[in-house]
N, C-alpha and C positions, 0 to 999 in steps of 0.2 A: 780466507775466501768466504764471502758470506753466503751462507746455505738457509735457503726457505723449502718450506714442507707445503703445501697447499690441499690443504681437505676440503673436498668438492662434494656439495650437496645437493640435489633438488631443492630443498628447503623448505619449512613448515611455518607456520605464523603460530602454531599451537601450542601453549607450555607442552604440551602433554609429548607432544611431538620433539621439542626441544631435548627432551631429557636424553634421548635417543643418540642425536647428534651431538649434544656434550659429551657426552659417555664416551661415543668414540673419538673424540678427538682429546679429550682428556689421558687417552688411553693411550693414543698412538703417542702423543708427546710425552709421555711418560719412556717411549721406547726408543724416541731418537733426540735426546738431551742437545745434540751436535745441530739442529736445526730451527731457524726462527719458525714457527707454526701460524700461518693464516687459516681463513675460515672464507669458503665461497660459495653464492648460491647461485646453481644454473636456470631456475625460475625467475624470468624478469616482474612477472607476479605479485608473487613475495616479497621479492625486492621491493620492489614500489610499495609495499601493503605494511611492510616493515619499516620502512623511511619513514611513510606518514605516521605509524604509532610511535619516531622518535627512535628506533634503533635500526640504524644503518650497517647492512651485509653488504657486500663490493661483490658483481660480477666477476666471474674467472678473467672476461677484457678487462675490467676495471679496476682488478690486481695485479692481473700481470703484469698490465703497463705502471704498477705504482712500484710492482718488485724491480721492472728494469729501471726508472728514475732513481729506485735506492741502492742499484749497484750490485744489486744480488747477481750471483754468478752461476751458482747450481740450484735448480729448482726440479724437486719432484713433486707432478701432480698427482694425489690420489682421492678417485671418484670412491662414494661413497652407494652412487646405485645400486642396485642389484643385478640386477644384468647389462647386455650391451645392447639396450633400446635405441629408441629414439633420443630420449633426450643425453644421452652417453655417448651420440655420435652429434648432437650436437653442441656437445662441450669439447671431444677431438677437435671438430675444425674449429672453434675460437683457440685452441691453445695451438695447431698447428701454426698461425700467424705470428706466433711467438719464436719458431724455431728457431731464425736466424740473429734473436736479442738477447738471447742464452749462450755462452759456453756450453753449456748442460742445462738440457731440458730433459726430462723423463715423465711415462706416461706410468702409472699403475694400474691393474686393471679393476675390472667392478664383480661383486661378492663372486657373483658363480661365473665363471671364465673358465678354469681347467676342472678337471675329473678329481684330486683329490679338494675342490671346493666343493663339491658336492656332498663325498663323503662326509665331511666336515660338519654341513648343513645337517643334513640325516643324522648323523649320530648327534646333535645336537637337540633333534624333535624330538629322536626315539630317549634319550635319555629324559628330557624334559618332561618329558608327555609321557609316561609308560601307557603301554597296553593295559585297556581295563575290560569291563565285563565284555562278553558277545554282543550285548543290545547297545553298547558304546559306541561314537566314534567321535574323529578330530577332525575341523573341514579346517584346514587352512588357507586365509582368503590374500590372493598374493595380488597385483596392483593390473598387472597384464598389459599388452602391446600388440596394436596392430602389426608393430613388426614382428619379421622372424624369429626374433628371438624369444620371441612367445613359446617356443619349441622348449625353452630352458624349464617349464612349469612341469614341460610331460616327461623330461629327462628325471626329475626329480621326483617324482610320482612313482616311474617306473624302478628306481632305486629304494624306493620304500616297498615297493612289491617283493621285492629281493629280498628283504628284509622281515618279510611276513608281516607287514604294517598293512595287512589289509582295511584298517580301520583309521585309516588316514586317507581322507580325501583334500583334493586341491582344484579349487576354485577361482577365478580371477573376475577383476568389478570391469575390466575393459577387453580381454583376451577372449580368446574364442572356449576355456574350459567356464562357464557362467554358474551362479546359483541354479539355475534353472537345472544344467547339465548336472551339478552336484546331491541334487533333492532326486532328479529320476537313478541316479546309483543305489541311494539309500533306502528308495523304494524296494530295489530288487533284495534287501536284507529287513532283519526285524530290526530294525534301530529304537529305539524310546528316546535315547538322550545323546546330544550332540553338542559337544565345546568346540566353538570358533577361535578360533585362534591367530594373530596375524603373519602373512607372507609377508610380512610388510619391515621396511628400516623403522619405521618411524609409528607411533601412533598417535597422527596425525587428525588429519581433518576425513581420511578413508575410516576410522577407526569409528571415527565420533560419528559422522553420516553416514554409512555403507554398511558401515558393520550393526549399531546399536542405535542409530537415528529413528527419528519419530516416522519418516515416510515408509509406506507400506513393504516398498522394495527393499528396504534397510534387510540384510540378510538374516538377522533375529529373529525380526518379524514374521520372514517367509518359512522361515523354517518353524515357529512356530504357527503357523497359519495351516499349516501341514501335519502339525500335530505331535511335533516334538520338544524334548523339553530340552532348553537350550541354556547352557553356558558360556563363559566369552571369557578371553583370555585378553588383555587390554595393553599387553607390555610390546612396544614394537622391538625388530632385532636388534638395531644399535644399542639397548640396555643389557647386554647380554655380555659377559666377557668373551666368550669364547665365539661371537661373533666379530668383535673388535680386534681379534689377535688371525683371524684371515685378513683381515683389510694390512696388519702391520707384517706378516709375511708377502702380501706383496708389493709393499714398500721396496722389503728388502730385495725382491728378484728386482725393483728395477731400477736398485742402486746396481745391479751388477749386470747392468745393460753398458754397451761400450758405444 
């Protein structure tokens, strides 16, 4: 029976951002030998922005209808988001249209879903990142959503409180925790020096604009503008092993969906 794996991405057009996204899907194929391995991006964007530089990514519609012309029989999809935004629910309903072309079709979920993915995440910063002086801290600038699931920034925030990571703040370029809201925290301590670091999969074209970009609002900027001395951590999470081995445990729960 022929068995395809589908690693679903937003997508980046940016080497820098690419390296992200090979990593884990280099990784996860590494863990399931038994499966063909595709590549799909849910930015029709990219897509098109990709095509014209000459390298062609297939929609999740665009593969799945070429997985069912090749006869594939069991397909699991795994998103590669970070949480279950918008654009996570609008990759559910293109593959729901799929249900009934599959024998097996399976959904895997995206990085922060359950409670021990959080943990995961956390001991991940707190190892990465140790604690350093008093006048230290770490903003991490995560992507954010108008939707609800914007709530997943302040879950994880609150777990690094738990943790006495009071020196880790968390920020987002579109969700309601803003630089702005992140510089008035740091007011209320003596801070001097602050490393940015990305919430992010990928470090992409958020990295390169938002984070260390020439425009004023670039988060470097502001935080220096404010009178701190800033460092930037430039690696998104997909380069990370021990972010790639949450995405292939939940592979595995949802090989064992009936």
């Amino acid at each position: 029976m022929k068995k395809a794996l589908v690693i679903i991405s937003f997508g980046t057009s940016y080497p820098t951002g690419m390296r992200a996204i090979t990593h884990i899907e280099s990784y996860i194929k590494e863990h399931f030998l038994e499966y063909d391995c595709f590549r799909a991006f849910t930015s029709t964007r990219i897509v098109a922005k990709l095509k014209r530089q000459g390298n062609e990514v297939l929609t999740p519609l665009q593969l799945l209808e070429y997985l069912v012309q090749e006869g594939y029989k069991e397909v699991i999809c795994q998103p590669t988001h970070m949480i279950a935004g918008l654009e996570f629910h609008k990759m559910m309903e293109q593959i729901y249209e799929f249900q009934t072309k599959f024998p097996r079709l399976k959904i895997g979920k995206p990085l922060l879903a359950e409670e021990r993915d959080y943990e995961q995440c956390v001991d991940f910063y707190h190892k990465q990142f140790p604690k350093g002086k008093e006048q230290e801290a770490i903003v991490l600038m995560g992507h954010g959503s108008s939707h609800y699931a914007n709530g997943c920034y302040e879950k994880m925030k609150c777990q690094f409180d738990q943790r006495k990571r009071d020196d880790i703040y968390i920020g987002t370029i579109q969700g309601f925790f803003t630089i702005e809201d992140v510089i008035n925290q740091l007011k209320k301590r003596e801070i001097h020096t602050v490393t940015i670091v990305p919430l992010l999969l990928v470090a992409g074209g958020h990295v390169t604009n938002d984070m260390i970009g020439k425009k004023k609002s670039a988060w470097k900027n502001r935080l220096e503008q404010e009178g701190y001395q800033v460092k930037t951590c430039r690696k998104g999470l997909g380069e990370y092993d021990e972010i790639a081995q949450i995405y292939v445990e939940h592979i595995r729960k949802a090989e064992e969906i009936r």
